[in-house]
N, C-alpha and C positions, 0 to 999 in steps of 0.2 A: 202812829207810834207814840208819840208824846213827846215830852222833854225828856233827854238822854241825860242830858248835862250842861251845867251852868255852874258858874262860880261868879260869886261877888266881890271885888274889887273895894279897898280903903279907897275914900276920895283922894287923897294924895298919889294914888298909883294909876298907873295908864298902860295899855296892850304893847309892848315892845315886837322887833323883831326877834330877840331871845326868849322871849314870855309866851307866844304865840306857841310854838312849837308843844311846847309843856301843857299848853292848853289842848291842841290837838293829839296829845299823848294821853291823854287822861279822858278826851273823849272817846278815843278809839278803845281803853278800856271799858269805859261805861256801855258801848257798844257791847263787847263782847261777855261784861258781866249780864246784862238785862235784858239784852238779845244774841242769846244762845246759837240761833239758827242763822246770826249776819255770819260768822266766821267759817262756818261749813257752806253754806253759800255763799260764799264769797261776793256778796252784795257790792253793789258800785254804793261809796259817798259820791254826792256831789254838793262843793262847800260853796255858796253865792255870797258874796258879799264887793262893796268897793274897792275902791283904791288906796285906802288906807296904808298907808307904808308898812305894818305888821303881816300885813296879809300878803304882801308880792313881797317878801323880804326874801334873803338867797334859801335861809334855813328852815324857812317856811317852805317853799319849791320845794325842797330835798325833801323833808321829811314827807309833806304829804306825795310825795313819787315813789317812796319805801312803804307809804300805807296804799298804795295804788287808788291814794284818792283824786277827782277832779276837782278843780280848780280853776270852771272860765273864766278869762277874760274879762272885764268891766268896760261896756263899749263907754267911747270917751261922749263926753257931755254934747250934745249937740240940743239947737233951741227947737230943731225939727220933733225931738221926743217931748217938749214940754208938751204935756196933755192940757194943760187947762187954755192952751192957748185956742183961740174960740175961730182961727181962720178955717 
């Protein structure tokens, strides 16, 4: 599919938990402008990303649950997943 959507950020400014949301509103636009066929098919998102406080924010949760998008979990840090570890 390609890139949907992106916005570039002034270097003074950073992802809030109020900012996020605006961001996920404007993607699920761009969804619906460029891929015609996500809203009649009601295609699953599913959004991957960390722990980042923007992303688990409350208003974040809400809205992506109004867009019946997914949103897994970020399993927490364990040094069993470091790949480059050579045991």
């Amino acid at each position: 599919m390609g890139v949907v959507y992106y916005e570039m950020l002034n270097p003074n400014q950073s992802i809030t938990g109020d900012r996020y949301p605006l961001q996920l509103m404007l993607l699920s636009r761009a969804l619906k402008e460029k891929q015609p066929l996500y809203e009649r098919r009601h295609d699953k998102v599913i959004l991957k990303h960390g722990n980042a406080r923007p992303h688990v924010a409350k208003p974040v949760k809400t809205y992506s649950e109004t867009l019946k998008w997914e949103i897994p979990p970020h399993p927490p840090y364990s040094s069993d997943n470091y790949l480059s570890d050579p045991k």
